[in-house]
C-alpha positions, 0 to 999 in steps of 0.5 A, spaced: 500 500 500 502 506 498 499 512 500 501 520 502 500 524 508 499 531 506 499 536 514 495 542 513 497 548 516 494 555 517 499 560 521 492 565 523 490 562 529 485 565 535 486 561 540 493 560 539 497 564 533 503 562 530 501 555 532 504 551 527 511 554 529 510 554 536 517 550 539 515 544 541 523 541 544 527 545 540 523 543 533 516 546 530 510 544 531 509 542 523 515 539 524 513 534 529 508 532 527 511 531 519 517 526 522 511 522 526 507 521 520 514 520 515 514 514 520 507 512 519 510 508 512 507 513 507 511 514 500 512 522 501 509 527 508 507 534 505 505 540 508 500 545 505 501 552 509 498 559 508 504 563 509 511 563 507 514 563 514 511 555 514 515 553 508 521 556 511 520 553 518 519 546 514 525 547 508 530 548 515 528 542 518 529 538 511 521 537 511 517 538 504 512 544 503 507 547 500 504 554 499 497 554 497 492 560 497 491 563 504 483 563 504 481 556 503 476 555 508 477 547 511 484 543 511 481 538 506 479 544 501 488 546 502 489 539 501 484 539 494 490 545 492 495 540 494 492 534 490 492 538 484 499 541 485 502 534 487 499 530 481 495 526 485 488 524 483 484 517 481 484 512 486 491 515 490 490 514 497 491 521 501 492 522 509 490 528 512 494 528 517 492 535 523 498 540 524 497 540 531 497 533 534 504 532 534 503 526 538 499 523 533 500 515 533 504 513 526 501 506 526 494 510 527 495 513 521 497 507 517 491 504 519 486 509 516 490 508 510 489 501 509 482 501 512 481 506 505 483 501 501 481 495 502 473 498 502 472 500 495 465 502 497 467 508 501 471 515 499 474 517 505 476 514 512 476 517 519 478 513 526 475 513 533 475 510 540 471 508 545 468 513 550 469 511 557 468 518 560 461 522 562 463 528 561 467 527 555 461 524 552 457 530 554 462 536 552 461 539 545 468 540 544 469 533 543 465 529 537 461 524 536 460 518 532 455 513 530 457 508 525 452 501 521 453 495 522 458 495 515 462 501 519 461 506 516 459 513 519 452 514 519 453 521 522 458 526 526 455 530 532 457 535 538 451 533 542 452 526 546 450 521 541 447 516 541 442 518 546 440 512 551 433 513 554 434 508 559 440 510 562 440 511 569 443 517 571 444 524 567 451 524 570 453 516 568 454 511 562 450 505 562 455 498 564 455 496 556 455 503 552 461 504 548 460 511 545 464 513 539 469 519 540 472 522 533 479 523 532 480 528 526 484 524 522 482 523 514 483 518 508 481 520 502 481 517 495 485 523 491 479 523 486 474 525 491 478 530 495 480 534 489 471 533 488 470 535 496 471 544 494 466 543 488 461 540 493 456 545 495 456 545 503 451 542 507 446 545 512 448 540 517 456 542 517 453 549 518 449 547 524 454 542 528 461 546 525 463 540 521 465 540 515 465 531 514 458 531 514 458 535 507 461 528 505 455 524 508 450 530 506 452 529 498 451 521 500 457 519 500 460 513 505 467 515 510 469 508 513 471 508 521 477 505 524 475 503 531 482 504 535 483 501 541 486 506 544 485 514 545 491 519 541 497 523 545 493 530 546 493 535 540 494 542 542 488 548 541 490 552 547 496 555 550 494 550 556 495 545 551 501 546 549 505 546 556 501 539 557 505 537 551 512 540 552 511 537 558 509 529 554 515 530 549 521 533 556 518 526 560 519 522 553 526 525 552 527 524 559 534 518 559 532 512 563 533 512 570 532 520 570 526 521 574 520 524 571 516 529 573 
């Protein structure tokens, strides 16, 4: 299987600006994120970026870079640009990998690849993990999924979804429910991702902030891997990105150094 993870990036930022060039253990953020997806076994890693200082960043650090248009509105419609410009197209796979988890897990990514290929019946892939937590499940910054008995997505929500009727606290998850957090990591067939700007967007993805759900708007199918485990954290916010320093200085720390 050969595939290509292509990383969005976009300097403007309204709760953390500059975050693609924020100093993660002496590199850029980008640049973490590139080196865990060049582990992933994809045949190239690309960052599509909005400004000339993160192809710089990208160049100095030997990691290929893009300059795209700087008012797409959605990283798959920056990636679409980066399709055209890398001659990708027809059944070629693409990775849309997030420039702000640089703790991304490399297999995690392979496997959405591979999850694509092997279901000719879908356009695109997406990953998900089990919900353990009540509050997690309630908060509308973290989204939902529902998926058929095929595996594939029926439908993406901030709202806490499915809703149990029966379950017994407002404040609790019944013993045997297994809601499905999404994770933001995208496989596309390069056709399609090169369609995805032509498509007119969806009333829902206006409601919910959601740009996946244009694809099932426009009855295409997105396929899930459901991951046995939860991904390192992404970084949004200033606080996010302490929590990460201090995962990547614990990472780093040598064997037998006590770690705080």
């Amino acid at each position: 299987m050969s595939f290509s993870a292509l990383i969005p990036a976009r300097l403007a930022s309204t709760r953390l600006p500059r975050k693609p060039l924020a100093d993660l253990g002496g590199l850029p953020m980008v640049v973490r994120v590139a080196r865990r997806a060049a582990l992933s076994g994809a045949a190239r890693v690309v960052v599509a970026a909005d400004d000339p200082a993160i192809v710089e960043a990208c160049a100095a650090h030997g990691v290929q870079a893009l300059l795209n248009r700087p008012d797409h509105a959605s990283g798959s419609d920056r990636l679409a640009e980066a399709c055209v410009a890398l001659g990708l197209d027809g059944q070629d796979l693409v990775v849309n990998v997030q420039g702000d988890e640089p703790l991304i897990d490399p297999a995690l990514i392979a496997r959405t690849a591979a999850l694509l290929e092997q279901r000719p019946d879908c356009v695109m892939a997406t990953a998900a993990h089990a919900i353990r937590d009540p509050a997690e499940f309630r908060n509308p910054n973290v989204v939902k999924l529902v998926a058929d008995a095929h595996g594939r997505a029926l439908y993406f929500s901030r709202a806490p979804i499915p809703h149990w009727r029966d379950a017994p606290a407002a404040d609790a998850l019944p013993a045997d429910a297994s809601p499905l957090r999404h994770i933001g990591l995208y496989a596309y067939r390069a056709a399609f991702l090169r369609r995805f700007p032509t498509l007119a967007p969806a009333p829902l993805e206006h409601t919910e902030a959601l740009e996946q759900l244009r694809v099932l708007w426009h009855g295409e199918r997105i396929a899930v891997h459901v991951s046995a485990t939860a991904p390192g954290p992404g970084v949004d916010t200033p606080e996010d990105l302490e929590r990460v320093r201090t995962l990547l200085a614990a990472e780093a720390a040598p064997t037998g150094v006590a770690r705080a």
